[in-house]
Backbone as a printed PyTorch tensor [residue, N CA C, xyz], in Angstrom:
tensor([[[ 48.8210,  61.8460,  54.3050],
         [ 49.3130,  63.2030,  54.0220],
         [ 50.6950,  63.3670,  54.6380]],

        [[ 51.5310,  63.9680,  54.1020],
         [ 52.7780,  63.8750,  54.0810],
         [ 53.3870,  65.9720,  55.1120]],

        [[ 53.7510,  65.6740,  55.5890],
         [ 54.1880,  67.1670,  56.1380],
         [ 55.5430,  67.2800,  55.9970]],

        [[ 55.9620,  68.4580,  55.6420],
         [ 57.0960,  68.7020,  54.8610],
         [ 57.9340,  69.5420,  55.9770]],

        [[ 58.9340,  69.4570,  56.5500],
         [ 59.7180,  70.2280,  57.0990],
         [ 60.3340,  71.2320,  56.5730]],

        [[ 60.3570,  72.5080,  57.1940],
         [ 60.7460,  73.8040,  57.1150],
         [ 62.3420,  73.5870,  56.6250]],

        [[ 62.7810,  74.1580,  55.7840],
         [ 63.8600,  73.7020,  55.1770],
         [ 65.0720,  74.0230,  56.3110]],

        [[ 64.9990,  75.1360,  57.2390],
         [ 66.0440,  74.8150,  58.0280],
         [ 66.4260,  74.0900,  59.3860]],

        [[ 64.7120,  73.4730,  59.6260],
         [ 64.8710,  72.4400,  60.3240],
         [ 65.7090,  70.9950,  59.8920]],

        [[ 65.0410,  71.1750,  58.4300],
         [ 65.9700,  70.0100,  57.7890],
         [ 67.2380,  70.1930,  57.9810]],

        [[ 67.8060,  71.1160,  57.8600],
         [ 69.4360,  71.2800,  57.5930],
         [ 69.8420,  71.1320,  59.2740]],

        [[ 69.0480,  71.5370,  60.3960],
         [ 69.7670,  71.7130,  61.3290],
         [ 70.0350,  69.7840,  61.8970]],

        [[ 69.1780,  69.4500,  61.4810],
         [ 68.8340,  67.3510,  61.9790],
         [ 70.5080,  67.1690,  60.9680]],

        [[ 71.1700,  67.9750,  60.2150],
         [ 72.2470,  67.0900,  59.3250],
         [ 73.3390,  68.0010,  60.0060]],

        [[ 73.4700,  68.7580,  60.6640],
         [ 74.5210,  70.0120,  61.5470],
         [ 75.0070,  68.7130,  62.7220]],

        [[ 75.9730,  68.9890,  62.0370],
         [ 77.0480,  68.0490,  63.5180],
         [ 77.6070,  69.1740,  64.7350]],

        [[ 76.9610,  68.8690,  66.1990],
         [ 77.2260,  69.9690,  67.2140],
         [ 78.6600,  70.0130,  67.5330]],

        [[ 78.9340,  71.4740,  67.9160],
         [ 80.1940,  72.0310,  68.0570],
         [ 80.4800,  70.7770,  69.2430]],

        [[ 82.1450,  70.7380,  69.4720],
         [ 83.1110,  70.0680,  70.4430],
         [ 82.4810,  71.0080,  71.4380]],

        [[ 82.2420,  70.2640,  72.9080],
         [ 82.0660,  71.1810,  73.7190],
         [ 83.8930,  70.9090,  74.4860]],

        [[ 84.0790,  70.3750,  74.1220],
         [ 86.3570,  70.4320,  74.6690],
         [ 86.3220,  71.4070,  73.8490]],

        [[ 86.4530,  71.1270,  72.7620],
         [ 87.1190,  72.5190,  71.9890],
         [ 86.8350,  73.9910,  72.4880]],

        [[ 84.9690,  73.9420,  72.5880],
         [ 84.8280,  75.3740,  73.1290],
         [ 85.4260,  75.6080,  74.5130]],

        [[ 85.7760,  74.1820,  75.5320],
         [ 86.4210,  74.8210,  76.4570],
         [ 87.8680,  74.9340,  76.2940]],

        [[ 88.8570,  74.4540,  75.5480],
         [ 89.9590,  75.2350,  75.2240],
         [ 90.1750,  76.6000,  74.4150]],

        [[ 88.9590,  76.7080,  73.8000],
         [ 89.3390,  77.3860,  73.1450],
         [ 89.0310,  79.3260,  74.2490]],

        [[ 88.3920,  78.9060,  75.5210],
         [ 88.0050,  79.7190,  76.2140],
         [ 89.2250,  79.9100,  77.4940]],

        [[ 90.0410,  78.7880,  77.5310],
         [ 91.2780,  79.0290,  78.3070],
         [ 92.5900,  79.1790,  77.8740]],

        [[ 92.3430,  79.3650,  76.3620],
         [ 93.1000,  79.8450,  75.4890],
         [ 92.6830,  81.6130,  75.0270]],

        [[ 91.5380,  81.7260,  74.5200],
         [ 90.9320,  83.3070,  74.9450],
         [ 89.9760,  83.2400,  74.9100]],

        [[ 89.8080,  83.7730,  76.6740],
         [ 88.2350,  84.2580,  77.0450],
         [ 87.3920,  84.3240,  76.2050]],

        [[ 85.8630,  83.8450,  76.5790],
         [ 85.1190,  84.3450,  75.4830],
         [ 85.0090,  83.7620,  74.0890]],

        [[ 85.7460,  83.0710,  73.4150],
         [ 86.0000,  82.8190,  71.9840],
         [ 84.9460,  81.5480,  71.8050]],

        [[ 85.0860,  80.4000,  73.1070],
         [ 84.1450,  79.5890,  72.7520],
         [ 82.5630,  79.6910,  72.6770]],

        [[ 82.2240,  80.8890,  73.0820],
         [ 80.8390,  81.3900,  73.0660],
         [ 80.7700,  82.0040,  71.3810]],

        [[ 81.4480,  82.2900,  70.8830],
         [ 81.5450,  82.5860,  69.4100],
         [ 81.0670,  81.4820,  68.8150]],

        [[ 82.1670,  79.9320,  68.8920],
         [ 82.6190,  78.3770,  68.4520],
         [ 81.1230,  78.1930,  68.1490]],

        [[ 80.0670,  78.4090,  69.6200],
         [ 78.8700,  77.4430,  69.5320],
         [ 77.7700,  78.5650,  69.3080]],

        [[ 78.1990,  79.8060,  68.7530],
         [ 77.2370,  81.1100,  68.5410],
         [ 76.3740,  81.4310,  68.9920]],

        [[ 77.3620,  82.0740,  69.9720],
         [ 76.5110,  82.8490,  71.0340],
         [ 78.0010,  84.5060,  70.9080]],

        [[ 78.1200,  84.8670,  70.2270],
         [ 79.2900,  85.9800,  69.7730],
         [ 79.1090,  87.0420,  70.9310]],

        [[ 77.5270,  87.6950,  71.5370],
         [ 77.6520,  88.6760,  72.6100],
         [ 78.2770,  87.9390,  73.7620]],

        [[ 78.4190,  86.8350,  73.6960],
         [ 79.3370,  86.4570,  75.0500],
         [ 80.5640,  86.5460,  74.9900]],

        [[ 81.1590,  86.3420,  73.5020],
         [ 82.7760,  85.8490,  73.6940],
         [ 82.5460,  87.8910,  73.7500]],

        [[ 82.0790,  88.9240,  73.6430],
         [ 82.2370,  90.6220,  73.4210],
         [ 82.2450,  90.6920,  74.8620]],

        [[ 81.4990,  89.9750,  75.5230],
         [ 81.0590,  90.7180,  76.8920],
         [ 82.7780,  89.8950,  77.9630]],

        [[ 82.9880,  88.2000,  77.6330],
         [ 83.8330,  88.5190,  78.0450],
         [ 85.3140,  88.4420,  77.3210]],

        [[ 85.4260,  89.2660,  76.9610],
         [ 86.5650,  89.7430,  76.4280],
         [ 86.5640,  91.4810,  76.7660]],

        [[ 85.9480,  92.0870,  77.7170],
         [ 85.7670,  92.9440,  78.5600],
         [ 85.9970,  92.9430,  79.5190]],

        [[ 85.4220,  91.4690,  80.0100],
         [ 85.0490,  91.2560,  81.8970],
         [ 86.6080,  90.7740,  82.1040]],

        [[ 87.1420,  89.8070,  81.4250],
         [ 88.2380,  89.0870,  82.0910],
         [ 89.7590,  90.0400,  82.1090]],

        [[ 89.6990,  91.1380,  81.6100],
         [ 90.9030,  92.2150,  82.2920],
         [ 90.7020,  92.8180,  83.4270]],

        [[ 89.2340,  93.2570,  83.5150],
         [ 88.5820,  93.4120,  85.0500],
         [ 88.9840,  92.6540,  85.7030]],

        [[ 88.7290,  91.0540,  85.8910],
         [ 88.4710,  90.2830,  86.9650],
         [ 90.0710,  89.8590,  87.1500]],

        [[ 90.9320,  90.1630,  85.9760],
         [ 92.0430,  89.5100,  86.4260],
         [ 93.0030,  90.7220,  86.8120]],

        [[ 92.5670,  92.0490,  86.8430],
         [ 92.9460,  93.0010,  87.1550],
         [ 92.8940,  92.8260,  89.0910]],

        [[ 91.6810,  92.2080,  88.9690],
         [ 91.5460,  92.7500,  90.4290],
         [ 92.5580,  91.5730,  90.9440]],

        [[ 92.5100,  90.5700,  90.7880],
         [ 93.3990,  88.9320,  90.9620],
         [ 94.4760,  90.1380,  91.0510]],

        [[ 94.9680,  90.7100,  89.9600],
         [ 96.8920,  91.2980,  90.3940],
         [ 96.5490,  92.3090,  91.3920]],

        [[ 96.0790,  93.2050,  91.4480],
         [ 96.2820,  93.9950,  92.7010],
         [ 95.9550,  92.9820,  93.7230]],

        [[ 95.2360,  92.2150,  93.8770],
         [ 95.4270,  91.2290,  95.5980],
         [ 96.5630,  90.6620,  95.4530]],

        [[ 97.1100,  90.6380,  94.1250],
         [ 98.2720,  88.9950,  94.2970],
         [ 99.6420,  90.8340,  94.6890]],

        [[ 99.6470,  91.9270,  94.1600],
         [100.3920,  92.7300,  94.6840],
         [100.5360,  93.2680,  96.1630]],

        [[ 99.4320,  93.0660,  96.1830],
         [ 99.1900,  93.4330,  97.6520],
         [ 99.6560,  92.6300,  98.7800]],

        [[ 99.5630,  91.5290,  98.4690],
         [ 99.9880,  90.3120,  98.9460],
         [ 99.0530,  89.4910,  99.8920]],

        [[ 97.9280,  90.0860,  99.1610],
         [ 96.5380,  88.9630,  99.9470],
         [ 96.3710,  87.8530,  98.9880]],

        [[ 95.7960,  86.7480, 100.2160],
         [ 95.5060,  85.6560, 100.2770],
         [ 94.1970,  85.4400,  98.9200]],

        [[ 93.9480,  86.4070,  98.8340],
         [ 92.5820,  85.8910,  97.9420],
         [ 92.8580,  86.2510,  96.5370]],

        [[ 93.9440,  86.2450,  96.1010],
         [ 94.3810,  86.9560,  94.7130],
         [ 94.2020,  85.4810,  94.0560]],

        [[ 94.4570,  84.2070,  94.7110],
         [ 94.1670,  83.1450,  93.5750],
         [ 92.8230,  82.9520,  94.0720]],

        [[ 92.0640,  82.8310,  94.8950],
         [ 90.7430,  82.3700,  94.8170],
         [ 89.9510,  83.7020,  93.5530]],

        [[ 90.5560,  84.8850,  93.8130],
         [ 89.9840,  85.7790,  92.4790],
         [ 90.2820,  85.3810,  91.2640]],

        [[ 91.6600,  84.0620,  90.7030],
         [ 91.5830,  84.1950,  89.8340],
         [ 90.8600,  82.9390,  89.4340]],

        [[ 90.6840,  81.8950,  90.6570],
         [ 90.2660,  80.8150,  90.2260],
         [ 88.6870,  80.5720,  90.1210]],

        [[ 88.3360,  81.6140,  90.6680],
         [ 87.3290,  82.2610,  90.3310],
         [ 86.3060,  82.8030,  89.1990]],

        [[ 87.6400,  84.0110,  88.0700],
         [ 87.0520,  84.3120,  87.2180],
         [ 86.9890,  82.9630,  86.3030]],

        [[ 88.0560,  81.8850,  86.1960],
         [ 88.2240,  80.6910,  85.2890],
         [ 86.8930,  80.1510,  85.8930]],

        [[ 86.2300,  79.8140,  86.9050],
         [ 84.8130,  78.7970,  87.2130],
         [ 83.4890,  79.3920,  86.7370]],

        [[ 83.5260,  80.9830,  86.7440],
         [ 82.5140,  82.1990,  86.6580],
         [ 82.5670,  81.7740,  84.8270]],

        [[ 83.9240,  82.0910,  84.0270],
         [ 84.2940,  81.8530,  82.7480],
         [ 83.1120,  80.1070,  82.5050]],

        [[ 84.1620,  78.9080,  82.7150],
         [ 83.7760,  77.7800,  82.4570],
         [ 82.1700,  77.4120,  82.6890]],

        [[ 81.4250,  78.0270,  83.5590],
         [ 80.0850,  77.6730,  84.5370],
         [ 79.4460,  78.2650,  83.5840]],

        [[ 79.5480,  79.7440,  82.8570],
         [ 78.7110,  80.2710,  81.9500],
         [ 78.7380,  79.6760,  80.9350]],

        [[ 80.1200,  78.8650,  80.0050],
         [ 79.9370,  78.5030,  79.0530],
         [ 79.2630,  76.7080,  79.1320]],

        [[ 79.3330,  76.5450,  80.3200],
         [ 78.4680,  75.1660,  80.5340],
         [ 76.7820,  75.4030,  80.2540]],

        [[ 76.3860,  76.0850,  81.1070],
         [ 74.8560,  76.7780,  80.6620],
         [ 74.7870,  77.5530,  79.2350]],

        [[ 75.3440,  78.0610,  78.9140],
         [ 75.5420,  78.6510,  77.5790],
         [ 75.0800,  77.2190,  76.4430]],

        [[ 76.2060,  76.7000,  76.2090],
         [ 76.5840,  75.1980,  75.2180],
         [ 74.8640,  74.6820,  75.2550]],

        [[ 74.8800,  73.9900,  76.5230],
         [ 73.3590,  73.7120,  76.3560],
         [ 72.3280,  74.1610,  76.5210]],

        [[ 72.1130,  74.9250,  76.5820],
         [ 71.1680,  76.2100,  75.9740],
         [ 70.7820,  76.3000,  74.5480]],

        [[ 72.1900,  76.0450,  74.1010],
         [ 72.1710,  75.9800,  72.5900],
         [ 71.7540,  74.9390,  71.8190]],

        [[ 72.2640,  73.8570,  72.3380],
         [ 72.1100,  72.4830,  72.2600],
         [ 70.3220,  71.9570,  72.2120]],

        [[ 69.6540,  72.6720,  73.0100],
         [ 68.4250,  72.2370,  72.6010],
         [ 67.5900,  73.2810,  71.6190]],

        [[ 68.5000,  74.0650,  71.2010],
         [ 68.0370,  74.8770,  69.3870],
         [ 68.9970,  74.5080,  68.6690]],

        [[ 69.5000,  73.2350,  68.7850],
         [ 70.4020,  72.9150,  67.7420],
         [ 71.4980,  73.7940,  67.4010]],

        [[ 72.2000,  74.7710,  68.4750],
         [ 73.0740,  75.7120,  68.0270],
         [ 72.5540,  76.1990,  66.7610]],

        [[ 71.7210,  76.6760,  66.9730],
         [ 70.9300,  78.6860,  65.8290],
         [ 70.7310,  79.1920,  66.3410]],

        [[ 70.7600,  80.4780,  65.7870],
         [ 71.8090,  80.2840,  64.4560],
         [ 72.9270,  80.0850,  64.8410]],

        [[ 73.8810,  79.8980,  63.5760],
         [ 74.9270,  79.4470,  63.9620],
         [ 76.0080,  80.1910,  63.0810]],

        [[ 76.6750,  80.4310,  64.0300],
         [ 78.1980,  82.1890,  63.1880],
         [ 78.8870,  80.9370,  62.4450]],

        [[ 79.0190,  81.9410,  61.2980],
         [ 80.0090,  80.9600,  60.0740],
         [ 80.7650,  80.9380,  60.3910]],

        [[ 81.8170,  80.4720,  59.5240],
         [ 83.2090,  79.6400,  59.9120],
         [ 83.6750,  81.1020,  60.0600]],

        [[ 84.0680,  82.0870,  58.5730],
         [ 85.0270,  82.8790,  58.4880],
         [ 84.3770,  83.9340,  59.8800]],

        [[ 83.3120,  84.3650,  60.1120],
         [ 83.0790,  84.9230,  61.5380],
         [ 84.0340,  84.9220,  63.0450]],

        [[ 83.8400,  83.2440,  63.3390],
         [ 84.4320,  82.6560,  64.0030],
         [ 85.8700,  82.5390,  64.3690]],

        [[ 86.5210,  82.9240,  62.6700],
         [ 88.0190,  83.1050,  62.5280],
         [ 88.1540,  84.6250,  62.8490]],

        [[ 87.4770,  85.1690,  62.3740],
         [ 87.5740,  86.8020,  61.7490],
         [ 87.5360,  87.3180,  63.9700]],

        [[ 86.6440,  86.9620,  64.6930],
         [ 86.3470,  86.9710,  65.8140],
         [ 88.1490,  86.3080,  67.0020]],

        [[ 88.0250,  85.2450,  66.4330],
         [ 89.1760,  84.8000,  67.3650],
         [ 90.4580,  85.3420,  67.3010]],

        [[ 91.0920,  85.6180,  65.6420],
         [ 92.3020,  86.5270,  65.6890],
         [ 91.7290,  88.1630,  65.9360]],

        [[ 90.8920,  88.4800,  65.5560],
         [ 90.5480,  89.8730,  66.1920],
         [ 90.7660,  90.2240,  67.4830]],

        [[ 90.3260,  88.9870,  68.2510],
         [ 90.5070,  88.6550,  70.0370],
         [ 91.7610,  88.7390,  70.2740]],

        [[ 92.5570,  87.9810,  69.5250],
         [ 94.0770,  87.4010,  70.0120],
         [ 94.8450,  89.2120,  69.7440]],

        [[ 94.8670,  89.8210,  68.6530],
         [ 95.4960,  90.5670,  68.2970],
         [ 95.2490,  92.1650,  68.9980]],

        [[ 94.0370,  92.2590,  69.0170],
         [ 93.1500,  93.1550,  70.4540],
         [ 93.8510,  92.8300,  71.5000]],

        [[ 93.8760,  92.1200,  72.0340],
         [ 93.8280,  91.5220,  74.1430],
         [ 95.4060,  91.4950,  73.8890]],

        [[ 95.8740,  90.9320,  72.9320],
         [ 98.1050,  91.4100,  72.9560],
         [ 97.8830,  92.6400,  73.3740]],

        [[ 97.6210,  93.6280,  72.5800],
         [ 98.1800,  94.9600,  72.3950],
         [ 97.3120,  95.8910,  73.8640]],

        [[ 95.9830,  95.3530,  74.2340],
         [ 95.7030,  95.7520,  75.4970],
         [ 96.6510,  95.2380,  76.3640]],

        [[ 96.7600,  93.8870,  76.8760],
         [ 97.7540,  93.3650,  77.7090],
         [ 99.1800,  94.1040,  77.8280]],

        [[ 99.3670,  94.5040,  76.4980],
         [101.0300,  94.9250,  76.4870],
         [100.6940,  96.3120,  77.4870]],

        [[ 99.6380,  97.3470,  77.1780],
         [ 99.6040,  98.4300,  77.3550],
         [ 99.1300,  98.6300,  78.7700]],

        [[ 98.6640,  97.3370,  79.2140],
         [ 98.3680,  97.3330,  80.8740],
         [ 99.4630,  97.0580,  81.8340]],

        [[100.0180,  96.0190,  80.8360],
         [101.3190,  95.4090,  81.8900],
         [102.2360,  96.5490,  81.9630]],

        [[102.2790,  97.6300,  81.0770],
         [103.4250,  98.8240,  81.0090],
         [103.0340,  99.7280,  82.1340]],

        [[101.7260, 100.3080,  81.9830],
         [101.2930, 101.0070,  82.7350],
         [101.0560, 100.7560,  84.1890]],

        [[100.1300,  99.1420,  84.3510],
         [ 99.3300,  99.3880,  85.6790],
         [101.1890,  98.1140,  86.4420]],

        [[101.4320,  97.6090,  85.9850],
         [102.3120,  96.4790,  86.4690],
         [103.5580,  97.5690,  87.6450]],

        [[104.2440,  98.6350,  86.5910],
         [105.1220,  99.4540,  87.5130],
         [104.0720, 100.2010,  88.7620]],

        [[103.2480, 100.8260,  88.7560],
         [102.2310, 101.5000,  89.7870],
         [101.8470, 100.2420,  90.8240]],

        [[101.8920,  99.2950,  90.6640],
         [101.1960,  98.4580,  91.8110],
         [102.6550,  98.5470,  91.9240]],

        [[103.8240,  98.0430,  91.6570],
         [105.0270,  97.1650,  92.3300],
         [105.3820,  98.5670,  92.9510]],

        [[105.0290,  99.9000,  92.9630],
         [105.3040, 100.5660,  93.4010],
         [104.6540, 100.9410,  94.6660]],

        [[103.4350, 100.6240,  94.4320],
         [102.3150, 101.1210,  95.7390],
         [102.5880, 100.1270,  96.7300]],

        [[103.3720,  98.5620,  96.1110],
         [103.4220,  97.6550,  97.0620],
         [104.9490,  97.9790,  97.9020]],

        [[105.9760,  98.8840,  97.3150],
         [107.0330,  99.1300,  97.9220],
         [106.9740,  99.7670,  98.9590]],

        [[105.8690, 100.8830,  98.7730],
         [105.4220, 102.2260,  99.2630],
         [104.8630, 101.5300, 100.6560]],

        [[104.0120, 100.6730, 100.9070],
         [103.3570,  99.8420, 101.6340],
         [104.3580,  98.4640, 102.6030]],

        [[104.8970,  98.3710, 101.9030],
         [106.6410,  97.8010, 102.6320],
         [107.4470,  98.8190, 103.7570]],

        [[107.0820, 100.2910, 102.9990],
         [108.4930, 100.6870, 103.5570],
         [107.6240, 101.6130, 104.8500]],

        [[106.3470, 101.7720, 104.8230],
         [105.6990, 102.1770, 105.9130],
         [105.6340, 100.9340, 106.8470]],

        [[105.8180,  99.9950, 106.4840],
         [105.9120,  98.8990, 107.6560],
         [106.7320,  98.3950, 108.2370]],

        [[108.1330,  98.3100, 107.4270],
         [108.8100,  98.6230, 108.0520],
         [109.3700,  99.9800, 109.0780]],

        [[108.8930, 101.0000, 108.6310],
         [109.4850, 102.1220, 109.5880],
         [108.5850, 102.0820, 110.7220]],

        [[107.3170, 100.8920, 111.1350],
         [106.5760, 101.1120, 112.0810],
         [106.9240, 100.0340, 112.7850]],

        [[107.9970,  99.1640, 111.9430],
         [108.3660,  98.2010, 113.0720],
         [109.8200,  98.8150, 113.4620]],

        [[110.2510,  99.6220, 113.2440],
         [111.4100, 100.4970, 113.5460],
         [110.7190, 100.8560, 114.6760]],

        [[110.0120, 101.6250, 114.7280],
         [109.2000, 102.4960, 115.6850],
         [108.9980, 101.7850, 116.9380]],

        [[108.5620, 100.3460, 116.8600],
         [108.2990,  99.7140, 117.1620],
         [109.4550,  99.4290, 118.7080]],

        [[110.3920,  98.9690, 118.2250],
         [111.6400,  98.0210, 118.5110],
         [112.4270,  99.4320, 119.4840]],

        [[112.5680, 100.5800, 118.5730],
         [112.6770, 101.6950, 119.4130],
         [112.2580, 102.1350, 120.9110]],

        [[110.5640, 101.9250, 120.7670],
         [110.1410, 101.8060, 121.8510],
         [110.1070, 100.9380, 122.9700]],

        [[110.4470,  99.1970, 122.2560],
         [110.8950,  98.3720, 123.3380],
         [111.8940,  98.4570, 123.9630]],

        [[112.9710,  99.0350, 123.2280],
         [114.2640,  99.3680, 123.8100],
         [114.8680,  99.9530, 125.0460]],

        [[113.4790, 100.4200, 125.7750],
         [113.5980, 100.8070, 127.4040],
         [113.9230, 102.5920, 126.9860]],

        [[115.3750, 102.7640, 127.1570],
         [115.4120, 104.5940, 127.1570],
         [115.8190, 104.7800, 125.6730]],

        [[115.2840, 105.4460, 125.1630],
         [115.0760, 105.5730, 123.5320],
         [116.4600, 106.2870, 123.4450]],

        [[117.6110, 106.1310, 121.9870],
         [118.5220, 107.2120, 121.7750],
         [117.9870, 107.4300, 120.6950]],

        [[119.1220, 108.3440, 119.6450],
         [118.9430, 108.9330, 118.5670],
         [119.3370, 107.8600, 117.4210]],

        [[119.8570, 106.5240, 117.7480],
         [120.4980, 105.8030, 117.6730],
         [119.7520, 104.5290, 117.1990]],

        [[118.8540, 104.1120, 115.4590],
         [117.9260, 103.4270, 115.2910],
         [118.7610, 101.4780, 115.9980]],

        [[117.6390, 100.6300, 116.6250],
         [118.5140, 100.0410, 116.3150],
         [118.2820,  98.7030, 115.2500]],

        [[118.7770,  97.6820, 115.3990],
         [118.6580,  96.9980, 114.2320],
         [117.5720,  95.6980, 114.2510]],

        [[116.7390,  95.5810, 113.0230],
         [115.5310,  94.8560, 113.1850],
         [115.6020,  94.0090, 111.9680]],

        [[115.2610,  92.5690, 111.8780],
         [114.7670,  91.6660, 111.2060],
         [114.1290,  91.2950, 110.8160]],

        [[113.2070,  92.2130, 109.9450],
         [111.8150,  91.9890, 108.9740],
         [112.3380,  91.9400, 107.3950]],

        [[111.2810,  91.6750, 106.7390],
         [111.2850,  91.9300, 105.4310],
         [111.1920,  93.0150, 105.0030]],

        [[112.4630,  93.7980, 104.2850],
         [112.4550,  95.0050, 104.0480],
         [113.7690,  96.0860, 104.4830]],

        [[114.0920,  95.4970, 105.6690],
         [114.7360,  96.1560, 106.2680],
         [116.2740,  96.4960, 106.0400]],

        [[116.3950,  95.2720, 104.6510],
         [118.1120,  95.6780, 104.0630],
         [117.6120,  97.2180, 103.1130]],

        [[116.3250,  97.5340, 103.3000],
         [116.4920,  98.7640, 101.8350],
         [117.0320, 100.1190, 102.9970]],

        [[117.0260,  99.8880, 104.1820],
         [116.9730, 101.3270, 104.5620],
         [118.4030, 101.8440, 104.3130]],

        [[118.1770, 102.6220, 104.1290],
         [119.8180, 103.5990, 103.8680],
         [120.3840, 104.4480, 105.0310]],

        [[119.2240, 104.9090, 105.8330],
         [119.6860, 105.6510, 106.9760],
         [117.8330, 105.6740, 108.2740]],

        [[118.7480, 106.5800, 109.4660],
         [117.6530, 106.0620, 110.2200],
         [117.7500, 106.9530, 110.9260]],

        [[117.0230, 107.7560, 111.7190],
         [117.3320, 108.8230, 113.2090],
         [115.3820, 108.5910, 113.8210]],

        [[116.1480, 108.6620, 115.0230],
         [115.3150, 108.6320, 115.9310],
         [114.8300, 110.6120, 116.4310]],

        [[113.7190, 110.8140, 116.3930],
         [113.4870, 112.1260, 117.1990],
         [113.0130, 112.2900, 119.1300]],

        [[113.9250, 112.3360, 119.3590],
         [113.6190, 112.4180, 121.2520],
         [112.5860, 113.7310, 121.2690]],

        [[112.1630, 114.0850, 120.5460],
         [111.4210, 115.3910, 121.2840],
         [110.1150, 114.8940, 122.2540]],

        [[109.6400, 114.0070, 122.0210],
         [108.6370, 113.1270, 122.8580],
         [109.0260, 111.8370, 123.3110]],

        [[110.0510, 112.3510, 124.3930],
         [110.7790, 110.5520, 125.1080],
         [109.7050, 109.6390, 125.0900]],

        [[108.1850, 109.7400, 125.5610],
         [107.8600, 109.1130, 125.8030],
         [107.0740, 108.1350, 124.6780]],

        [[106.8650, 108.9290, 123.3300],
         [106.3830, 107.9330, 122.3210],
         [107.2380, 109.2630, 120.7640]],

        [[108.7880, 108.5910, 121.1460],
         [109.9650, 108.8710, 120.0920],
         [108.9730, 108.5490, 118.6610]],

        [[110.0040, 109.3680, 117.8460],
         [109.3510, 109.5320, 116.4320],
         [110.5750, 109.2730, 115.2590]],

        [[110.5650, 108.6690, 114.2200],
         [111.7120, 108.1270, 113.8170],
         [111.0270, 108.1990, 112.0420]],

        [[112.2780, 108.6990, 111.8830],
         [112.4910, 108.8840, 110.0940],
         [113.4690, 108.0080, 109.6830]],

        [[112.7500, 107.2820, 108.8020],
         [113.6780, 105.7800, 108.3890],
         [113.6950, 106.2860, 106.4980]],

        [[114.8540, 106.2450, 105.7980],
         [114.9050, 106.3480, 104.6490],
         [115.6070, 105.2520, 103.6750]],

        [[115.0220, 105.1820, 102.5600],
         [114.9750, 104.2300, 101.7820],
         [115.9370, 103.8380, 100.6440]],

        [[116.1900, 102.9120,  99.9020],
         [117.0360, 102.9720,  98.8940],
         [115.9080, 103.5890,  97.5640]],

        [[114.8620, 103.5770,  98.1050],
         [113.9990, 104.3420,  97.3010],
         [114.1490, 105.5980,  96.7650]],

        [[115.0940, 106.3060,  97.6380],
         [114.5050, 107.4570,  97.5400],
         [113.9090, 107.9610,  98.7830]],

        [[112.7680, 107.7540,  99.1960],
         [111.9910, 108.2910,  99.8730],
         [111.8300, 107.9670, 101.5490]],

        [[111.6670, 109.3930, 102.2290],
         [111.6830, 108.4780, 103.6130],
         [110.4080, 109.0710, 104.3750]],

        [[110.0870, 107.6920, 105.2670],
         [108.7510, 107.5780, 105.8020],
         [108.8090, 108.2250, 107.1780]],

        [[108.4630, 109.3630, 108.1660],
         [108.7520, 109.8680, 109.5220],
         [107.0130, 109.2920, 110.2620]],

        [[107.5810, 108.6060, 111.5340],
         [106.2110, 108.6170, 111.6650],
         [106.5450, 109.3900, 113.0720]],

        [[105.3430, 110.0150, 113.6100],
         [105.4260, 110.5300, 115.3740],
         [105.5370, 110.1350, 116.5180]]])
């Protein structure tokens, strides 16, 4: 007696499996897309969400000027690659099924590419000036506390800032010291910013 296979078992034994290179370029090229390649499509949705998050947070540390802005980003790329490693073979032992058609796959990847431009453009406009700003803002309070600083080493304080060698310190435009408390002087340091920082 002869047993007949389910016709799409048959077809899946003649399915040649996706490149697993390809799905990983095609995921460090855009997030997400190779989870489409080997159809699994709620992954390349979910990240093509997550990875403006995760690389959002990577730029505010890399603005900030902490140390962990590349381990965040090298990060989301291992978090990225590690899922689509478990992903692939996952699939691999259902023969990748189902499996997203070709035009899907296309229709999905320029949808991605042409989406994530026009987000990217609209993040880098918005959030890119606000950090380089919050990081100036954060400069120029540190410098006026190493003003403060140098003031106070100076033995008898004048009105008279004097001159210090940090990073930052060519922006100031002007400087006064306040004697009303000889003993812990208070000093307004102002900026090419614009703006000036007084501390007590």
């Amino acid at each position: 007696m002869t047993t007949a296979f389910p016709a799409d078992l048959a077809r899946r034994t003649t399915l040649k499996s996706p490149s697993y290179a390809l799905g990983v370029l095609l995921n460090l090229l855009l997030p997400g897309a190779g989870f489409t390649y080997i159809g699994v499509w709620p992954l390349h949705v979910a990240w093509f969400f997550l990875t403006p998050i995760l690389l959002g947070v990577a730029l505010v540390l890399r603005v900030q000027g902490s140390p962990l802005s590349l381990a965040a980003l090298l990060g989301t790329l291992a978090l990225l690659l590690f899922t689509y490693h478990l992903t692939y073979h996952a699939q691999a032992r259902v023969a990748f099924q189902p499996a997203v058609s070709t035009a899907m796959q296309v229709v999905m990847g320029v949808g991605h590419a042409v989406v994530g431009t026009f987000l990217v453009g609209i993040l880098a406009a918005v959030l890119i000036p606000n950090l380089l700003a919050a990081r100036e803002r954060v400069l120029e309070q540190q410098v006026a506390r190493q003003m403060q600083v140098a003031v106070l080493a100076g033995g008898t304080p004048s009105r008279t800032c004097p001159p210090i060698s940090v990073t930052g310190a060519q922006r100031i435009t002007a400087c006064r010291v306040d004697l009303a408390n000889p003993r812990r002087p208070g000093v307004s340091v102002t900026f090419k910013s614009g703006r000036t920082v007084t501390l007590p």
